[in-house]
N, CA, C and O atoms as CSV, one atom per row, in Angstrom:
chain,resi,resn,atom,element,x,y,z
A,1,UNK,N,N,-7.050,-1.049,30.694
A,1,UNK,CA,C,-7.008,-0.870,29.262
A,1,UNK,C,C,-8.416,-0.628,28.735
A,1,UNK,O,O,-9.444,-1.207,29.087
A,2,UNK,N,N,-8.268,0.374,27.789
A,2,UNK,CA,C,-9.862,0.770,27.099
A,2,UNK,C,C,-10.493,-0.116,26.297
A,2,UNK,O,O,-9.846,-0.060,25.251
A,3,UNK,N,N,-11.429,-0.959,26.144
A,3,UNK,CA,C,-12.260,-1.494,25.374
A,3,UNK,C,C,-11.948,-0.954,24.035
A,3,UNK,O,O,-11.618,0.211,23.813
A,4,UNK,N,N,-12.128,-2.260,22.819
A,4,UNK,CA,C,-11.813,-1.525,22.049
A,4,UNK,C,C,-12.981,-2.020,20.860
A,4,UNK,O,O,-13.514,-3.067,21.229
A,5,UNK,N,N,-13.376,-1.653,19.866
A,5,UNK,CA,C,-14.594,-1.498,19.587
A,5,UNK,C,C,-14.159,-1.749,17.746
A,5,UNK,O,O,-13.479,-0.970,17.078
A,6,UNK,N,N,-14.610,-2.685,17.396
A,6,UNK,CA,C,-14.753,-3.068,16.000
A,6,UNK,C,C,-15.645,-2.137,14.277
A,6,UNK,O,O,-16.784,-2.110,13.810
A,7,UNK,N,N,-14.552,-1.654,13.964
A,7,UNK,CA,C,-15.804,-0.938,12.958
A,7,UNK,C,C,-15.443,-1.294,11.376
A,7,UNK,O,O,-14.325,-1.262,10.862
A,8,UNK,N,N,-16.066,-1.467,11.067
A,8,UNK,CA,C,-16.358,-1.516,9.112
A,8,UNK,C,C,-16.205,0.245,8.714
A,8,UNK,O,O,-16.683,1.230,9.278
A,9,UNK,N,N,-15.626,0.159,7.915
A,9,UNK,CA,C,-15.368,1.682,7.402
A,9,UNK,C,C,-15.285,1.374,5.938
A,9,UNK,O,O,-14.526,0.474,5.577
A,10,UNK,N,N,-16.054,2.093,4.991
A,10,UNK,CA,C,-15.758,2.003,3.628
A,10,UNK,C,C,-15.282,3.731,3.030
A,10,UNK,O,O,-15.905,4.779,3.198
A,11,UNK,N,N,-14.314,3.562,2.497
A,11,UNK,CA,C,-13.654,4.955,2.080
A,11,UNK,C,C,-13.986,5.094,0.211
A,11,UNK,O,O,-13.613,4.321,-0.671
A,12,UNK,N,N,-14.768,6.307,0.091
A,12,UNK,CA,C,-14.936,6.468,-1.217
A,12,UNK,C,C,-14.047,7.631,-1.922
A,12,UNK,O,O,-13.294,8.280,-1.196
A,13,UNK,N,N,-14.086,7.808,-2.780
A,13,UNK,CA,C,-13.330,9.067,-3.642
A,13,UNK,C,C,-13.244,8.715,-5.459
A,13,UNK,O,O,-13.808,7.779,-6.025
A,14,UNK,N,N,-12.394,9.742,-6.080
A,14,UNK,CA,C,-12.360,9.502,-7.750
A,14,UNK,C,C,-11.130,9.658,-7.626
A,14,UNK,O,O,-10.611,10.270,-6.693
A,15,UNK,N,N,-10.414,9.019,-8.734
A,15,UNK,CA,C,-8.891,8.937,-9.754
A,15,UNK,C,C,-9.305,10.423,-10.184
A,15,UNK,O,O,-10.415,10.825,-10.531
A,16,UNK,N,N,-8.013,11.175,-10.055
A,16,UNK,CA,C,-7.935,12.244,-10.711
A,16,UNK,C,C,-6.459,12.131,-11.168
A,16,UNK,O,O,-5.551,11.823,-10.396
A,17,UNK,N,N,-6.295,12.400,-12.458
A,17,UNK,CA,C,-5.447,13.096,-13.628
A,17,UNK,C,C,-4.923,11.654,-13.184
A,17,UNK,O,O,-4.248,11.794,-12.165
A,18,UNK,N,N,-4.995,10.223,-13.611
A,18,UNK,CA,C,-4.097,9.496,-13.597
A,18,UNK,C,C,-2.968,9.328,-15.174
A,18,UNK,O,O,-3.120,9.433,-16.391
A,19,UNK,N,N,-1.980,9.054,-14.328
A,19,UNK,CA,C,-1.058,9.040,-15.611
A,19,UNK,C,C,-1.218,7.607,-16.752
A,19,UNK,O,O,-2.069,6.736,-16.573
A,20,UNK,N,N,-0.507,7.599,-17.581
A,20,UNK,CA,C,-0.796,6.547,-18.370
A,20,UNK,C,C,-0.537,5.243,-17.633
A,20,UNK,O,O,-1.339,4.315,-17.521
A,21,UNK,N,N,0.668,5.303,-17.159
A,21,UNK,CA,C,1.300,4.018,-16.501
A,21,UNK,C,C,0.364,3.715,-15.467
A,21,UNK,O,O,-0.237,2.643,-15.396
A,22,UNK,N,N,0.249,4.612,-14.710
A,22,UNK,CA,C,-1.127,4.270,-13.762
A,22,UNK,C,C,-2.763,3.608,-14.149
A,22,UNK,O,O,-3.303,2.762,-13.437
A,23,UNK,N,N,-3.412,4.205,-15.451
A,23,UNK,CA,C,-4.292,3.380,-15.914
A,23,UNK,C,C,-4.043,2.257,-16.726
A,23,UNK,O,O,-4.802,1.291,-16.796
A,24,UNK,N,N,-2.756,2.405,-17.469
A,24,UNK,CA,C,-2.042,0.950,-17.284
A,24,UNK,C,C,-2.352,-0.539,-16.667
A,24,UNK,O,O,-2.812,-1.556,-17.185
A,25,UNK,N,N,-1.778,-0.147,-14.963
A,25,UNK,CA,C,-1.794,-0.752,-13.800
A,25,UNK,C,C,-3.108,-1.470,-13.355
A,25,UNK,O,O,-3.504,-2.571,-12.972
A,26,UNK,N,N,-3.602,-0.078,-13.653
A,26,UNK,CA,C,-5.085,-0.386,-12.998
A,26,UNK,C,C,-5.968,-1.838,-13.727
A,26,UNK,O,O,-6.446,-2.908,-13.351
A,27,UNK,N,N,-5.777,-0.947,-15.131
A,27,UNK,CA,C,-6.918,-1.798,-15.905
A,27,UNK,C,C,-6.221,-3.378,-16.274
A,27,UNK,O,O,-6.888,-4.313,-16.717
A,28,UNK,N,N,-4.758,-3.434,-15.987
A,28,UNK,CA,C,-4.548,-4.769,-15.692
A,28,UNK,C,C,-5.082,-5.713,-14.805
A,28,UNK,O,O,-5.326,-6.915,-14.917
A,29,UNK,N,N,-5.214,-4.871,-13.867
A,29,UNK,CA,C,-5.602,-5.751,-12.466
A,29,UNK,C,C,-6.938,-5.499,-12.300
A,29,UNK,O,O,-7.332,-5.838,-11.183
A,30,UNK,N,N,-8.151,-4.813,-13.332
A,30,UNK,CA,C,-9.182,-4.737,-12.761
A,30,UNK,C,C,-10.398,-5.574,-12.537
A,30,UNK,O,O,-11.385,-5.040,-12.030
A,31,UNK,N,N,-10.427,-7.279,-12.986
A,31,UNK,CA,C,-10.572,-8.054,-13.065
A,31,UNK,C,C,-10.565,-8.624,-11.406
A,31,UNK,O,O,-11.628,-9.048,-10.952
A,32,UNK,N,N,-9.524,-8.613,-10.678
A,32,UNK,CA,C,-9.197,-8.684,-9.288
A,32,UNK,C,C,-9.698,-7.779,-8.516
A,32,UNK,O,O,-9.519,-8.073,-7.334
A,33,UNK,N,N,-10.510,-6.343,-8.743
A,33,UNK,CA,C,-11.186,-5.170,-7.929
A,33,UNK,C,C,-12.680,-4.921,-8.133
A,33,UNK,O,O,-13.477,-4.381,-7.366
A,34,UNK,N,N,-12.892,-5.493,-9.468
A,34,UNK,CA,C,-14.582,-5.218,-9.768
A,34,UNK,C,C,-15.425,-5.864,-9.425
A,34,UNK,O,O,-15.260,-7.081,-9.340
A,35,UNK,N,N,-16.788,-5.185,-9.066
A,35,UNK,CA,C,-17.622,-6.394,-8.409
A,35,UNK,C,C,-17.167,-7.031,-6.905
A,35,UNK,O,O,-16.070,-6.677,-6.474
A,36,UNK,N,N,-17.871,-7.831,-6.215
A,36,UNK,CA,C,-17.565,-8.502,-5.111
A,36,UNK,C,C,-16.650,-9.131,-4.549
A,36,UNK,O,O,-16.636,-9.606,-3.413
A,37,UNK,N,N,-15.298,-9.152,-5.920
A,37,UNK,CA,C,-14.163,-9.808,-5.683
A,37,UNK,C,C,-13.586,-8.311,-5.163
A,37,UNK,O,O,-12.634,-8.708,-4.490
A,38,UNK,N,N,-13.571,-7.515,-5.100
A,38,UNK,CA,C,-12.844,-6.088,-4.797
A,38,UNK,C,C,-13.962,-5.552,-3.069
A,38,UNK,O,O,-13.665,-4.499,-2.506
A,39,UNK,N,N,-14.798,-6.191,-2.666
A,39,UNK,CA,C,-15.396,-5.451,-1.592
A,39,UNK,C,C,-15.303,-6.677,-0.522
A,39,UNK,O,O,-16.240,-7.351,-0.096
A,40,UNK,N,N,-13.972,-6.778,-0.217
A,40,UNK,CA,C,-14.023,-7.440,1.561
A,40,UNK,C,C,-13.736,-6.358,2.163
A,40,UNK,O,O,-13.454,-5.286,1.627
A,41,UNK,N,N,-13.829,-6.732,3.959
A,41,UNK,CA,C,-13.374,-6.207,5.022
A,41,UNK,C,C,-12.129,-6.423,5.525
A,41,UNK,O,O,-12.153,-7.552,6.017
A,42,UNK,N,N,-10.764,-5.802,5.697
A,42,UNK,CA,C,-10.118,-6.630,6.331
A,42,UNK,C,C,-9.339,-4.874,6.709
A,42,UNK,O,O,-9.730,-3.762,6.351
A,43,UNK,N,N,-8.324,-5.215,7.424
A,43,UNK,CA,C,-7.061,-4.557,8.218
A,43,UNK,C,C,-6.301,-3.500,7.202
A,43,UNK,O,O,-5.985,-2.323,7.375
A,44,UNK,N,N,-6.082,-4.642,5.745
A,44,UNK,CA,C,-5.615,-4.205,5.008
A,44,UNK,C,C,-5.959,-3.404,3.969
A,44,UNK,O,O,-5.307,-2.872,3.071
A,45,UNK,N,N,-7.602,-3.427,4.389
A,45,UNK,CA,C,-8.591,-2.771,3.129
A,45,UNK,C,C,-8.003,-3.653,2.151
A,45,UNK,O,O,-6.998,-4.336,1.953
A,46,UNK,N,N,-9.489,-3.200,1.451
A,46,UNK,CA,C,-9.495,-3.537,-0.090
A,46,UNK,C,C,-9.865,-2.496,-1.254
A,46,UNK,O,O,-10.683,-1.624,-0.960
A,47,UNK,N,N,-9.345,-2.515,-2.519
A,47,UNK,CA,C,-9.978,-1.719,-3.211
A,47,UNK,C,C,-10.673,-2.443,-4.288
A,47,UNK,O,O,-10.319,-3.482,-4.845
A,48,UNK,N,N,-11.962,-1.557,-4.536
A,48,UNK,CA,C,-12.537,-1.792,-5.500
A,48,UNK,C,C,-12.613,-0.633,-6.678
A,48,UNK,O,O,-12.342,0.462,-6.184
A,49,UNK,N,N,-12.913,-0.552,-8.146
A,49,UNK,CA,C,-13.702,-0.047,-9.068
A,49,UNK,C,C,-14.076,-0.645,-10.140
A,49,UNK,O,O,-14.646,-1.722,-9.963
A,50,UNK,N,N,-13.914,-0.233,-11.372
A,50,UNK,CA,C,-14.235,-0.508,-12.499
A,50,UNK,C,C,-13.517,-0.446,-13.564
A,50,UNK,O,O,-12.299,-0.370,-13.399
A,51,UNK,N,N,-14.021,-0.459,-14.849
A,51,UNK,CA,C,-12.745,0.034,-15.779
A,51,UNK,C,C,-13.018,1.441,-16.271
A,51,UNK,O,O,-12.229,1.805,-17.143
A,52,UNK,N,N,-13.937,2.311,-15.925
A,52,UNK,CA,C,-13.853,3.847,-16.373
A,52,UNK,C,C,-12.566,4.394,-15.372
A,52,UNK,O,O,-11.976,5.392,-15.783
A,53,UNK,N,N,-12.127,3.819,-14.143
A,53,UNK,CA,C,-11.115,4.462,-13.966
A,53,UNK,C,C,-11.617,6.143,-13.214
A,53,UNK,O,O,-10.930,7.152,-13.048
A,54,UNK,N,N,-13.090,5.873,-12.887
A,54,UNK,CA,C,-13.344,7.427,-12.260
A,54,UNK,C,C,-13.692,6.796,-10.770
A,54,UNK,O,O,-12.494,7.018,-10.945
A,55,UNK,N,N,-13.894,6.501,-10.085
A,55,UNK,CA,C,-14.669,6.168,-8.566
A,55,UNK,C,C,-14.265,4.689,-8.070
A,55,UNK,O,O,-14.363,3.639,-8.704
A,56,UNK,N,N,-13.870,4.857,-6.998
A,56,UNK,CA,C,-13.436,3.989,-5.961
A,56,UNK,C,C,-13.806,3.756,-4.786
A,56,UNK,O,O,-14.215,4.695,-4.103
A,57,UNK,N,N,-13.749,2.326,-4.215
A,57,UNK,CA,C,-13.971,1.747,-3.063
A,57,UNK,C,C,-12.563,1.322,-2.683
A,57,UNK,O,O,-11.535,0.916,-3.224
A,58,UNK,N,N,-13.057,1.633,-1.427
A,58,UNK,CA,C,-12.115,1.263,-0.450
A,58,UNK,C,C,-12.522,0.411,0.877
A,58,UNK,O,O,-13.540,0.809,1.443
A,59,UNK,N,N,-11.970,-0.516,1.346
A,59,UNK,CA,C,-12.713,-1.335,2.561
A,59,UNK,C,C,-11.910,-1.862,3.676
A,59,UNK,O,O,-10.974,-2.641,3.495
A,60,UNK,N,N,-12.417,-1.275,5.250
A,60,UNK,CA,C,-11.294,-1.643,6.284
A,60,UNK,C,C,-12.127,-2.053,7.234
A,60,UNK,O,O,-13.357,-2.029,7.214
A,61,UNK,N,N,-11.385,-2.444,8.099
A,61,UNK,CA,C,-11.695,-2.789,8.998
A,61,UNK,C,C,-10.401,-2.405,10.579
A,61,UNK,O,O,-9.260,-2.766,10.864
A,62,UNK,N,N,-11.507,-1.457,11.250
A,62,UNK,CA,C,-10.882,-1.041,12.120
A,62,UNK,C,C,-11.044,-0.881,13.389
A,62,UNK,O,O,-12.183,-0.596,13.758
A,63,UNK,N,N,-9.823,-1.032,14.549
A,63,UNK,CA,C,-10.144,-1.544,15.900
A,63,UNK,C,C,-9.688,0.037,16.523
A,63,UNK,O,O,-8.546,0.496,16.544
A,64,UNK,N,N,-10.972,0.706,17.020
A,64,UNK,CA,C,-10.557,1.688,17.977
A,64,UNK,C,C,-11.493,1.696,19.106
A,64,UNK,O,O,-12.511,1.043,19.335
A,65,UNK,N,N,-10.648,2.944,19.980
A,65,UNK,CA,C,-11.511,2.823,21.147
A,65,UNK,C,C,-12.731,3.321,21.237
A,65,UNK,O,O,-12.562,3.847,20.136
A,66,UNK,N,N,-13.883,3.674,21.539
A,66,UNK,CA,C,-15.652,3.946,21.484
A,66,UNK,C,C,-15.377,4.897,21.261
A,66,UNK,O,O,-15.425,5.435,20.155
A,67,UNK,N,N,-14.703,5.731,23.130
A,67,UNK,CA,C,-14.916,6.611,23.416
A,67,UNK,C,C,-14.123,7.891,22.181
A,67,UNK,O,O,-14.432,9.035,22.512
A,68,UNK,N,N,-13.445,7.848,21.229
A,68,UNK,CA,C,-12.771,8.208,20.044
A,68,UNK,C,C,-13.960,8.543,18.965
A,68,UNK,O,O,-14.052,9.604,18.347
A,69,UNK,N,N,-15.016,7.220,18.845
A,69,UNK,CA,C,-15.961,7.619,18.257
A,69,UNK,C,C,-16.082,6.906,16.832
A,69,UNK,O,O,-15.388,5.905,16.659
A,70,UNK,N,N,-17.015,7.401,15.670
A,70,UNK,CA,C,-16.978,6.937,14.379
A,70,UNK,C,C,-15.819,7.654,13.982
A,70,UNK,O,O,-14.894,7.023,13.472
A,71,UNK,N,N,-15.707,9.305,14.196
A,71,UNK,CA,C,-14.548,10.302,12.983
A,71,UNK,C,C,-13.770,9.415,12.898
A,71,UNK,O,O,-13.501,8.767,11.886
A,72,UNK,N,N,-13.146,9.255,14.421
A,72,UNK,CA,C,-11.581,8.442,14.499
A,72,UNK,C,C,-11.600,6.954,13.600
A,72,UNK,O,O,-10.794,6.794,12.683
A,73,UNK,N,N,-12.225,6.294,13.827
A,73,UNK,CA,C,-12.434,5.010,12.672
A,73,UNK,C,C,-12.072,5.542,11.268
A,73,UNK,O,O,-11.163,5.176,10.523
A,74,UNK,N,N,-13.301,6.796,11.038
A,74,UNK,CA,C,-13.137,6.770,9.533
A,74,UNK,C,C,-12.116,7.437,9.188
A,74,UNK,O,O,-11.827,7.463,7.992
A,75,UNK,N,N,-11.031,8.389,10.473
A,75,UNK,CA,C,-9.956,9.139,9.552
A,75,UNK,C,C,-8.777,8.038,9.763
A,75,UNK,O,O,-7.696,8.360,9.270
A,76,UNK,N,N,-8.840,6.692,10.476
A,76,UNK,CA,C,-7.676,6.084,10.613
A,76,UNK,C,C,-7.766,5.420,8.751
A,76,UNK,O,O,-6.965,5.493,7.819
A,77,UNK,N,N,-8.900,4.915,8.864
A,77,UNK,CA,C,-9.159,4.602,7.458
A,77,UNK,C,C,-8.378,5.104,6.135
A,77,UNK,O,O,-7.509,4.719,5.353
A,78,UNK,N,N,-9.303,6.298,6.394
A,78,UNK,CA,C,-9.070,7.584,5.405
A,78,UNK,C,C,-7.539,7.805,5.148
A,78,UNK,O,O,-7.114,8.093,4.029
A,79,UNK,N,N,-6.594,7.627,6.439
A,79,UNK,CA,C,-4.780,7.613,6.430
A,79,UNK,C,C,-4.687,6.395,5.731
A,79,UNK,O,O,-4.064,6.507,4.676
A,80,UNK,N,N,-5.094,5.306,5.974
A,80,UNK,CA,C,-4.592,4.204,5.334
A,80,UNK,C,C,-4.779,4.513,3.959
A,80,UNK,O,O,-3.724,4.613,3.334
A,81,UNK,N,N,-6.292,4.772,3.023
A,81,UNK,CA,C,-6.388,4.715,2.226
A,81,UNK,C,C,-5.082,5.529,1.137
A,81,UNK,O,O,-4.474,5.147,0.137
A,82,UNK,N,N,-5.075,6.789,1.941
A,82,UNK,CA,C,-3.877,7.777,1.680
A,82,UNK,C,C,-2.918,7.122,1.260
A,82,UNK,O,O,-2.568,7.137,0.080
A,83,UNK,N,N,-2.329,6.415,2.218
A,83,UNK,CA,C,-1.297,5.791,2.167
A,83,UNK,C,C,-0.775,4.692,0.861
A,83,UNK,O,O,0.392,4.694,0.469
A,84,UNK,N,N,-1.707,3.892,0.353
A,84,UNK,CA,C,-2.346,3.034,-0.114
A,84,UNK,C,C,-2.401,3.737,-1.601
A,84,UNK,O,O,-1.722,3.278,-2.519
A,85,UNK,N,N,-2.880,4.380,-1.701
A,85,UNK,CA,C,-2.882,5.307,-3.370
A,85,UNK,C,C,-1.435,5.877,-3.667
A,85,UNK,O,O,-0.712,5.524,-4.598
A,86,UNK,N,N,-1.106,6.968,-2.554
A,86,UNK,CA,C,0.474,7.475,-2.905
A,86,UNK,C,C,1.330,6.705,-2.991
A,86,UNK,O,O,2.352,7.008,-3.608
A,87,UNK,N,N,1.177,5.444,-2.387
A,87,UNK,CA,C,2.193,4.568,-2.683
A,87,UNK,C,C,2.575,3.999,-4.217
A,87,UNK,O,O,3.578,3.966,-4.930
A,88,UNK,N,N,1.115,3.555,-4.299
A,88,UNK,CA,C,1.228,2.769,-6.028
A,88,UNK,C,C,0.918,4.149,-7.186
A,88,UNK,O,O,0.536,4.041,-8.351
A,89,UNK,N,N,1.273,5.627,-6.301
A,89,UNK,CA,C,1.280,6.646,-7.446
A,89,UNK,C,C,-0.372,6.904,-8.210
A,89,UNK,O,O,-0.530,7.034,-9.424
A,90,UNK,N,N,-1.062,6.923,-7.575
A,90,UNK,CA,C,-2.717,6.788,-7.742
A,90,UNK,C,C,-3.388,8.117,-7.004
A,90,UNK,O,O,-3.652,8.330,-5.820
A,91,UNK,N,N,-3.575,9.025,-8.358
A,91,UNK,CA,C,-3.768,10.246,-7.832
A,91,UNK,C,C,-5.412,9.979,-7.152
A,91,UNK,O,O,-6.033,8.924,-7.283
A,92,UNK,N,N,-5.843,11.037,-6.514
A,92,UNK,CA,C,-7.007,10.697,-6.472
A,92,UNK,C,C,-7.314,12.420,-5.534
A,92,UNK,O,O,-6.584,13.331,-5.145
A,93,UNK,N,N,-9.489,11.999,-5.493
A,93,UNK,CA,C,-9.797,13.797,-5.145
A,93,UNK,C,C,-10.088,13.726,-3.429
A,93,UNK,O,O,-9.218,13.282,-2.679
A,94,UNK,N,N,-11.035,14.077,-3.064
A,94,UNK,CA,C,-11.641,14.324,-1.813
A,94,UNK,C,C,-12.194,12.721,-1.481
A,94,UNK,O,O,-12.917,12.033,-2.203
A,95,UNK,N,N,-11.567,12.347,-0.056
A,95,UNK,CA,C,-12.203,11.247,0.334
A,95,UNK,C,C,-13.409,11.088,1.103
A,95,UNK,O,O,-13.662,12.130,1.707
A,96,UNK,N,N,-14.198,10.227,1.294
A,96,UNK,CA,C,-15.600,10.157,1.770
A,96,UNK,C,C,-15.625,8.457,2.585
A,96,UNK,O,O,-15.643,7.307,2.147
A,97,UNK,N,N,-15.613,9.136,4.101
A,97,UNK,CA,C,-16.206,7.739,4.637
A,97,UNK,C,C,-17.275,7.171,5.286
A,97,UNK,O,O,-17.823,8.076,5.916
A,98,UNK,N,N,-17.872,6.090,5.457
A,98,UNK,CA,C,-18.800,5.409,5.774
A,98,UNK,C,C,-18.077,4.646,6.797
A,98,UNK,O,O,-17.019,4.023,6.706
A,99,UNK,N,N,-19.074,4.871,8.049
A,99,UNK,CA,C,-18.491,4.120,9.969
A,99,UNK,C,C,-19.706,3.359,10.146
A,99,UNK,O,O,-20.810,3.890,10.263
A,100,UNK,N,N,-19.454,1.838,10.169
A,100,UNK,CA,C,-20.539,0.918,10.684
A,100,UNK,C,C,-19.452,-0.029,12.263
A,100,UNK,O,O,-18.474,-0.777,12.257
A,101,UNK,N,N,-20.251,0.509,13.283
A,101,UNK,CA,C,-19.463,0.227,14.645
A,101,UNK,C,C,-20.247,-1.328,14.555
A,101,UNK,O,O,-21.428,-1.652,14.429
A,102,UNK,N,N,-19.394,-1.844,14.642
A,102,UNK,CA,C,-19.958,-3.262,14.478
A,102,UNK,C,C,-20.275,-3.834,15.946
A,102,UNK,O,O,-21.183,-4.581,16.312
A,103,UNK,N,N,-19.407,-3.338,16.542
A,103,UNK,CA,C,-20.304,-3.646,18.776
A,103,UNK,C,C,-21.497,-2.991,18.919
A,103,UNK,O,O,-21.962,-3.231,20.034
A,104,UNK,N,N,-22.260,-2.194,18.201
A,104,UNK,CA,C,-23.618,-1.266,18.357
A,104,UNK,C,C,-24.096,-2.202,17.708
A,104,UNK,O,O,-24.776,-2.932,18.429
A,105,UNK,N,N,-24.044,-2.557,16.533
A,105,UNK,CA,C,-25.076,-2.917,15.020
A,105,UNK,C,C,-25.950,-3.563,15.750
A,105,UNK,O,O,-25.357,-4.283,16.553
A,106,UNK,N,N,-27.213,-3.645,15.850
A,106,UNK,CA,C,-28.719,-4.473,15.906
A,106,UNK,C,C,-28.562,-5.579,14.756
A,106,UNK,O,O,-28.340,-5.377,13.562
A,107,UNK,N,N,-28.689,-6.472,15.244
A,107,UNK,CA,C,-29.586,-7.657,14.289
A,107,UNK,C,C,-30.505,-7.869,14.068
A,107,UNK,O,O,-31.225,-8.200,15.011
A,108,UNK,N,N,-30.975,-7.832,12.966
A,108,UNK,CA,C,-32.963,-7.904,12.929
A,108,UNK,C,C,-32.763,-9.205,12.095
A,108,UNK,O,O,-32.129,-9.315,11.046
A,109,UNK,N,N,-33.641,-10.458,12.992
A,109,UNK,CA,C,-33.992,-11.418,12.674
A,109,UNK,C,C,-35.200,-11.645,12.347
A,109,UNK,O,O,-35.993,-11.169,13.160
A,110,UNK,N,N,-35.777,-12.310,11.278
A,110,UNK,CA,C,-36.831,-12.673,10.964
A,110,UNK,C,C,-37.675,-13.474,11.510
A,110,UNK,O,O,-37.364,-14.607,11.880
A,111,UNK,N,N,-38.408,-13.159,11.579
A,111,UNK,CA,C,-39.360,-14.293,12.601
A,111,UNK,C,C,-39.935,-15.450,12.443
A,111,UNK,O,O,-40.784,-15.642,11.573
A,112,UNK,N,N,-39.500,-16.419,13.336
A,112,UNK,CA,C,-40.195,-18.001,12.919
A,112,UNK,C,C,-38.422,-18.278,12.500
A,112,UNK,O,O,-38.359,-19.403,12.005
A,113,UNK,N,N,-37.467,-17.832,12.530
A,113,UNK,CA,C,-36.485,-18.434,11.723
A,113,UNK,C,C,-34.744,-18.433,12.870
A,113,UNK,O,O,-34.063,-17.476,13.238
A,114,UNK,N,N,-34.597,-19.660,13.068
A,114,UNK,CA,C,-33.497,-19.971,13.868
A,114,UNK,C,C,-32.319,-19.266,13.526
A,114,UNK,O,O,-32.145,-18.981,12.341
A,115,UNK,N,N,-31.304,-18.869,14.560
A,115,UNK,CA,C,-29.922,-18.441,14.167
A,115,UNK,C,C,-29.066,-19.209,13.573
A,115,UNK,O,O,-28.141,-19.693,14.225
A,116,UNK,N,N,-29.201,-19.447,12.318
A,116,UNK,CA,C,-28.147,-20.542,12.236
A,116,UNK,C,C,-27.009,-20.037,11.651
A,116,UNK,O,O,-26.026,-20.760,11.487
C-alpha cells in the first residue's frame, strides 16, 4: 500500500450573482464563518468570509498519495468545495488553491528554546 501523505489545502474564490435567499443564509450565519472561528483544518473543510458577501475561504484537510502530488490535493479539495456551495445553492466564480504537504513542512525553531 502507498504511503499516504497529509496536506492543508485552502480553497479561495467570490459569491457570484447570489440570490436573495442565499445572502439571507449567509449573513445569518456569518458570525459562525468570520475571522478565526471560520479558518480550521479538517476533512470537512471549513468556510470562511465576511459580511460583503464577495470572497471566500475554504479549509481542508487532505490525505493523498505523494506520488499524485500537490494538483491532486488541491483538486480533491477544489471537488469538495464544489460540492459544498452547489449544495447549499451558493453560486460562486473561479476557484484558487493553496497545497501545504504537511510530511515535507520544515520546522524552524528558535534558538535557545525547547519543543514544548
Amino acid at each position: 500500500m502507498a504511503e499516504s501523505h497529509t496536506y492543508r489545502v485552502i480553497v479561495r474564490g467570490t459569491f457570484d450573482d447570489l440570490t436573495d435567499a442565499a445572502r439571507e443564509r449567509l449573513l445569518a450565519e456569518v458570525a459562525e464563518h468570520e475571522g478565526i472561528a471560520g479558518m480550521r483544518f479538517g476533512p470537512e473543510g471549513s468556510l470562511a468570509y465576511d459580511r460583503t458577501l464577495k470572497h471566500f475561504s475554504m479549509r481542508y484537510v487532505v490525505d493523498s498519495d505523494p506520488a499524485d502530488g500537490d494538483e491532486m490535493a488541491g483538486a480533491l479539495a477544489e471537488e469538495r468545495a464544489e460540492a459544498y456551495l452547489q449544495e447549499r445553492g451558493y453560486p460562486y466564480g473561479e476557484l484558487r488553491s493553496t497545497v501545504t504537504d504537511m510530511d515535507t513542512m520544515k520546522i524552524n525553531r528558535k534558538p535557545g528554546r525547547s519543543g514544548r
